[in-house]
GULUM-884130 format. One line per field, with one value per residue (C-alpha): x negated, y negated, z; residue number from 1. Coordinates in steps of 0.25 Angstrom, whole numbers. Layout:
X = X_...
Y = Y_...
Z = Z_...
firo = NUM_...
END
This chain:
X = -740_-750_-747_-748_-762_-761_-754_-751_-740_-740_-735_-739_-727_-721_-707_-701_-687_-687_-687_-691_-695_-707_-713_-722_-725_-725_-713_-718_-718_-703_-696_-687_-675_-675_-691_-699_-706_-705_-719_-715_-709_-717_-728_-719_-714_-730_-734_-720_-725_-738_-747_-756_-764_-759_-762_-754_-756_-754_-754_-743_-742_-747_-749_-737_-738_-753_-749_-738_-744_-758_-767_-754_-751_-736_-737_-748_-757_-770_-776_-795_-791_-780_-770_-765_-774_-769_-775_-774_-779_-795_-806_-817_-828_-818_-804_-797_-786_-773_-765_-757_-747_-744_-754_-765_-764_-766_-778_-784_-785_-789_-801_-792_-785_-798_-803_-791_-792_-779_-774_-758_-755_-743_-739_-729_-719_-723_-708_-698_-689_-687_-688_-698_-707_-718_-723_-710_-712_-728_-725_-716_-725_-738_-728_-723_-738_-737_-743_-735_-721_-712_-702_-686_-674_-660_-655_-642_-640_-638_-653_-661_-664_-672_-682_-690_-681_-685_-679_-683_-681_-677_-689_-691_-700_-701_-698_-695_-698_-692_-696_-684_-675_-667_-656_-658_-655_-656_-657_-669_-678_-692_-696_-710_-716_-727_-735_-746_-756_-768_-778_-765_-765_-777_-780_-769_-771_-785_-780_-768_-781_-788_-773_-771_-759_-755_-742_-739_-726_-726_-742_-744_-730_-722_-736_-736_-723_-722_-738_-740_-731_-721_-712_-699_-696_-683_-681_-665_-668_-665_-674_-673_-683_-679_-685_-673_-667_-653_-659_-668_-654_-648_-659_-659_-643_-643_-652_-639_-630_-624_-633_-642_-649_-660_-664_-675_-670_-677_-687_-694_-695_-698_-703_-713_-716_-726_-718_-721_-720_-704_-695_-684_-671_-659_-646_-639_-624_-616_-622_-617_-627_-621_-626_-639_-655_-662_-676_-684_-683_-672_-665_-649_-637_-628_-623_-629_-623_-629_-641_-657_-663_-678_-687_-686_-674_-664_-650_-644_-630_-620_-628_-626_-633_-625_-630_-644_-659_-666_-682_-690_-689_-678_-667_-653_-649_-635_-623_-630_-626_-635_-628_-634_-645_-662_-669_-686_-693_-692_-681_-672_-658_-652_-642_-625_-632_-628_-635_-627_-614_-602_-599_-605_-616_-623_-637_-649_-654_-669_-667_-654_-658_-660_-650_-637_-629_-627_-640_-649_-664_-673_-688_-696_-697_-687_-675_-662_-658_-644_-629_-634_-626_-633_-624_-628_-640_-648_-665_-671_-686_-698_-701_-690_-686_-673_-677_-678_-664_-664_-650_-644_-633_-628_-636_-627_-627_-642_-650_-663_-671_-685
Y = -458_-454_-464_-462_-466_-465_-462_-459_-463_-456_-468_-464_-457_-460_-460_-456_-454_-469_-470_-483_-490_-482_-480_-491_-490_-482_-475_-481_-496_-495_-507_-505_-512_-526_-528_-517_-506_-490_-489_-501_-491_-480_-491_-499_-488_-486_-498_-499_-485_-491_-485_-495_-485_-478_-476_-475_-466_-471_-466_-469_-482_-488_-503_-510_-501_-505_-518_-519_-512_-522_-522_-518_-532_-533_-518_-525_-512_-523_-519_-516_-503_-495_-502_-495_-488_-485_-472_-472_-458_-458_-449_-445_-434_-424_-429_-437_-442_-442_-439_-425_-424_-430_-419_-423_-437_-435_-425_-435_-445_-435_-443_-455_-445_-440_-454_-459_-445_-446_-432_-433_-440_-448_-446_-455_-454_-472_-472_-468_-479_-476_-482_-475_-474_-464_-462_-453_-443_-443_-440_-431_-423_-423_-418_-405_-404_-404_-402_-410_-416_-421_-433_-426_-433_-428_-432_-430_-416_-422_-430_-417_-413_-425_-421_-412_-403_-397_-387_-387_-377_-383_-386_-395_-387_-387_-375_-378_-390_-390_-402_-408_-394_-395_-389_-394_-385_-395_-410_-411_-422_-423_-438_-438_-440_-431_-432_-421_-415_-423_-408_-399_-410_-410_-395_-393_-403_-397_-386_-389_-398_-385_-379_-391_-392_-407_-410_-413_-409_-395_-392_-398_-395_-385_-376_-378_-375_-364_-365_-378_-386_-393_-402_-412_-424_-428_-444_-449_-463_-468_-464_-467_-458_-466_-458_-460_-470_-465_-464_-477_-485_-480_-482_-498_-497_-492_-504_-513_-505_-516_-508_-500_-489_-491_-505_-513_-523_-518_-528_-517_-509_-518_-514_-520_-524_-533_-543_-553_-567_-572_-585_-581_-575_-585_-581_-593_-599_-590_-578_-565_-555_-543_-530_-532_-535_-548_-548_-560_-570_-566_-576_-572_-579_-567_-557_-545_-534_-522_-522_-523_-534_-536_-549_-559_-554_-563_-562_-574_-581_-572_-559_-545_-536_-522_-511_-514_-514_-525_-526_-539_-551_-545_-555_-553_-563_-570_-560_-549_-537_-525_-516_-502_-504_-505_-515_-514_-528_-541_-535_-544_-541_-550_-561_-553_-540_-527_-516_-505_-505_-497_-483_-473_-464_-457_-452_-459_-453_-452_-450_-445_-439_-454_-463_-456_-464_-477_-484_-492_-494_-506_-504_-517_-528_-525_-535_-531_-539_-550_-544_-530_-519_-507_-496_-486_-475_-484_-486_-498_-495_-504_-516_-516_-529_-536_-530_-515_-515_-517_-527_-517_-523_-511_-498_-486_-477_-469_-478_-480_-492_-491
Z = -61_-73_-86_-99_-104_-118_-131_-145_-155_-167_-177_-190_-195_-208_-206_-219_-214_-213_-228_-232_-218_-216_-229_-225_-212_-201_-196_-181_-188_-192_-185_-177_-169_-175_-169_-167_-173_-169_-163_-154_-146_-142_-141_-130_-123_-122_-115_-108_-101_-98_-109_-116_-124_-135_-149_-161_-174_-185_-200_-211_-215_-203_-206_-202_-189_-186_-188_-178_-167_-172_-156_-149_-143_-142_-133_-123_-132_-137_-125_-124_-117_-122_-131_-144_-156_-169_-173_-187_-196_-198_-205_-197_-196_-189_-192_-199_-208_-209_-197_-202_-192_-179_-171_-181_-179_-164_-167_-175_-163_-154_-151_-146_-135_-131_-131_-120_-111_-107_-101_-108_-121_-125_-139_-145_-158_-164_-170_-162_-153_-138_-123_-116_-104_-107_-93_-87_-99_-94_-79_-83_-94_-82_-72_-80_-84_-98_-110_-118_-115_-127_-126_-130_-130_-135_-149_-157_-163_-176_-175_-167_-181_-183_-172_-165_-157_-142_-135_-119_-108_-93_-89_-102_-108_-123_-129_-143_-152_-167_-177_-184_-184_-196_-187_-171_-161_-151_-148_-139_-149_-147_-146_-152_-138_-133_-121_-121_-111_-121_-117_-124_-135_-141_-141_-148_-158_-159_-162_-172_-179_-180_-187_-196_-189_-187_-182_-166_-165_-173_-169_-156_-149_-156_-157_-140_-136_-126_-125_-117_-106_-116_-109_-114_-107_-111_-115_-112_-119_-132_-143_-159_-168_-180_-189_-199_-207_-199_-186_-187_-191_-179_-170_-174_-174_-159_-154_-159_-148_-137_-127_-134_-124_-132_-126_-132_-122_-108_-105_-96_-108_-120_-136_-138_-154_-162_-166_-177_-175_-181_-175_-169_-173_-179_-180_-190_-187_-197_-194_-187_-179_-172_-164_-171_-168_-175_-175_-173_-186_-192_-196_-197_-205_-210_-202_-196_-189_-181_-186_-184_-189_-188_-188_-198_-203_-213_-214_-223_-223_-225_-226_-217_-211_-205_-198_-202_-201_-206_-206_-205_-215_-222_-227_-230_-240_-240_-241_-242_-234_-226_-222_-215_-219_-215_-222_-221_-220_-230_-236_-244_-247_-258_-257_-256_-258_-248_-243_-238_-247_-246_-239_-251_-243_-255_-248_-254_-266_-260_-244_-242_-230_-224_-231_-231_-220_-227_-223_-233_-232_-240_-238_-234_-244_-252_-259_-263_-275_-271_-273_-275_-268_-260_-255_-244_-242_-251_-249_-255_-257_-253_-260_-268_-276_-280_-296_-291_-290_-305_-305_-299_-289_-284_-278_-274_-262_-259_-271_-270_-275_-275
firo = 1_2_3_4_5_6_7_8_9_10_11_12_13_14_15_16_17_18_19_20_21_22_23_24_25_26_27_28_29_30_31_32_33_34_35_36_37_38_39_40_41_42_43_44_45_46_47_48_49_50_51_52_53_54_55_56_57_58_59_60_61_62_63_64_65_66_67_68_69_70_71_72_73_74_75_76_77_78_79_80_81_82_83_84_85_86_87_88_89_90_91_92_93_94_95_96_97_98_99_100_101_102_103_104_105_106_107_108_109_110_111_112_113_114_115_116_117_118_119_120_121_122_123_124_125_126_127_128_129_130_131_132_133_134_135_136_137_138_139_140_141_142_143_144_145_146_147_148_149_150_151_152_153_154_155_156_157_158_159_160_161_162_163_164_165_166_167_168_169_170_171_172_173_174_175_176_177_178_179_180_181_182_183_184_185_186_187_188_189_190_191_192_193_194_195_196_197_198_199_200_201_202_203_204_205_206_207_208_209_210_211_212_213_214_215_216_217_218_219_220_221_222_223_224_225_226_227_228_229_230_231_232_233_234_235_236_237_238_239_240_241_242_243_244_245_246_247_248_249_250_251_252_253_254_255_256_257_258_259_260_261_262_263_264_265_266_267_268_269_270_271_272_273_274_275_276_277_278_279_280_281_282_283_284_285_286_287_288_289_290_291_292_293_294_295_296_297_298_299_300_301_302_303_304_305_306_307_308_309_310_311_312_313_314_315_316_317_318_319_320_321_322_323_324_325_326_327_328_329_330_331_332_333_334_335_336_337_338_339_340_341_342_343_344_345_346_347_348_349_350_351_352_353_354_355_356_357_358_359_360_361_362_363_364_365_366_367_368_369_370_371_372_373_374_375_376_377_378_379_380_381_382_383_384_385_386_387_388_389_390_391_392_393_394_395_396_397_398_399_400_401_402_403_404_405_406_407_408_409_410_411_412_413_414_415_416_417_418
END
């Protein structure tokens, strides 16, 4: 059976439908599910499927991203023949700059696919969460003789207007392709994974160069359908694009299920992640844990119920944590209370205070569109000062200290604090 011999995650994508959790850094690098990050995923399901060459394209805010993937070591990817490449945006003679789309940014590394003269071409969404062995999609893309085969799965009706929507004939042919229809007239979701015949590939993405047309989806396929062989392979697993405040919350929420059929406990399947060094877990008498994940270090003496708690996390005597997310090296001090609510990393929440108070729903005043079910965010490295009271929809900017809040010891439903 033919393999894979190489591919592409496009991982530079900025994300801003995460608010405050991807403004500085990658959408790719946001953690995920207690220990990982979103790019651990397509890059296990890589090496899981056998593929030890792939490169990764990078370009918003990609340091904490660089810095997790580092050689490739915890995916077996610090390898002298293959391994992993960031390819990052460059000038040259010919090309160069920033990457203006996602077909752009595969046209400027046209160099590196010519370089690996493989014949098909794996290209890989870095921040989606999913279980996937890539090599039945690629024997069942070179038996229907291909150009290009897109990954689909079914979604919800009330989500299809989140993503690219195909329509297929019975020989799964792809015969439409809508981006993000503001009104979905199916549920057929494209997954962000492509695997193209590489000689179609790059003349078109010559050409859309010659255009100045830069975008994959709306250039390379849409343009195509009906001209080339466009197949659908249909996915059955489970898959999160948590490309949403909402829809990443639930994501981490379904991982807290008694048996969640999206299992990160298969050891024939295993994430792998670059994990920093932390002692283990401890779990203080007194203390309550239930339905939740706790990272490595954390160190546990309140309560804390269905919830993600990431590395190093601190929950003091008498505090609770609710329904939350909570990023590395945050602390909840005594008696306080989070409640619904994502907290970035080395957040502090004060002594008795409580985030997510009472039942009032009022859309936040800046993102309405993202905080309008009851969720609060805090971005990374920021304190909320001791007995203050935060009710719902609330964001709590980056960086923000205890005397932002200005004395204040209660901030209404949809505030900001910036």
């Amino acid at each position: 059976m033919a393999a894979i011999k190489y591919a592409m995650i496009l991982a530079g994508g900025k994300g801003d439908r995460l608010s405050v959790l991807s403004v500085e850094r990658a959408k790719a690098a946001v953690p995920f599910g207690g220990c990982y990050r979103l790019i651990d995923f397509p890059l296990s399901n890589c090496v899981n499927s056998g593929i030890y060459d792939i490169g990764i394209l990078t370009q918003y805010q990609p340091r904490s991203l660089i810095e997790h993937i580092g050689v490739g070591r915890p995916w077996d990817l610090d390898r002298k023949r293959g391994g992993v490449e960031l390819l990052q945006p460059y000038l040259s003679r010919t090309v160069g700059g920033w990457y203006r789309g996602t077909g752009d940014a595969l046209y400027q590394n046209m160099n590196v696919i010519l370089r690996k003269k493989v014949s098909h071409l794996l290209v890989l969404s870095g921040d989606h969460a999913y279980l996937m062995d890539y090599n039945p999609l690629f024997t069942y893309h070179l038996d229907h003789d291909a150009d290009v085969t897109l990954v689909v799965t079914r979604v919800h009706q009330e989500e299809a207007s989140r993503f690219g929507i195909v329509e297929v004939d019975e020989q799964n042919n792809i015969i439409r392709f809508d981006e993000k229809p503001s009104v979905p007239w199916g549920d057929v979701a494209f997954m962000g994974i492509y695997v193209f015949r590489t000689e179609f590939l790059l003349q078109k993405l010559t050409e859309n160069a010659r255009e100045e047309k830069f975008d994959l989806v709306q250039n390379v396929i849409r343009e195509s359908i009906g001209k080339v062989k466009m197949k659908a392979y249909f996915y059955t697993g489970l898959w999160f694009d948590a490309g949403t405040v909402k829809a990443y919350w639930e994501a981490n929420m379904h991982l807290l299920v008694p048996l969640p059929s999206f299992n990160l406990y298969d050891p024939d399947w295993v994430i792998y992640t670059n994990r920093p060094p932390y002692p283990p877990t401890r779990i203080c008498p007194g203390s309550l844990v239930q339905s939740s994940i706790i990272g490595e270090g954390a160190f546990i003496r309140g309560h804390v119920f269905r919830s993600v708690l990431f590395p190093g996390v601190v929950v003091e005597e008498g505090a609770q944590v609710t329904d939350s997310i909570v990023f590395n090296n945050s602390v909840i001090k005594k008696k306080a209370r989070v409640i619904k609510s994502i907290l970035d990393k080395n957040v502090v929440v004060g002594e008795e205070a409580v985030l997510g108070y009472g039942e009032d729903l009022t859309p936040n005043l800046v993102r309405p569109e993202l905080l309008s079910w009851g969720i609060n965010l805090v971005g990374k490295n920021s304190r909320i000062p001791p007995f203050c009271v935060i009710h719902r929809n609330c964001l709590v900017g980056i960086g923000v200290s205890e005397e932002r809040f200005e004395g204040l010891k209660e901030i209404r439903s949809g505030s900001v604090v910036v």
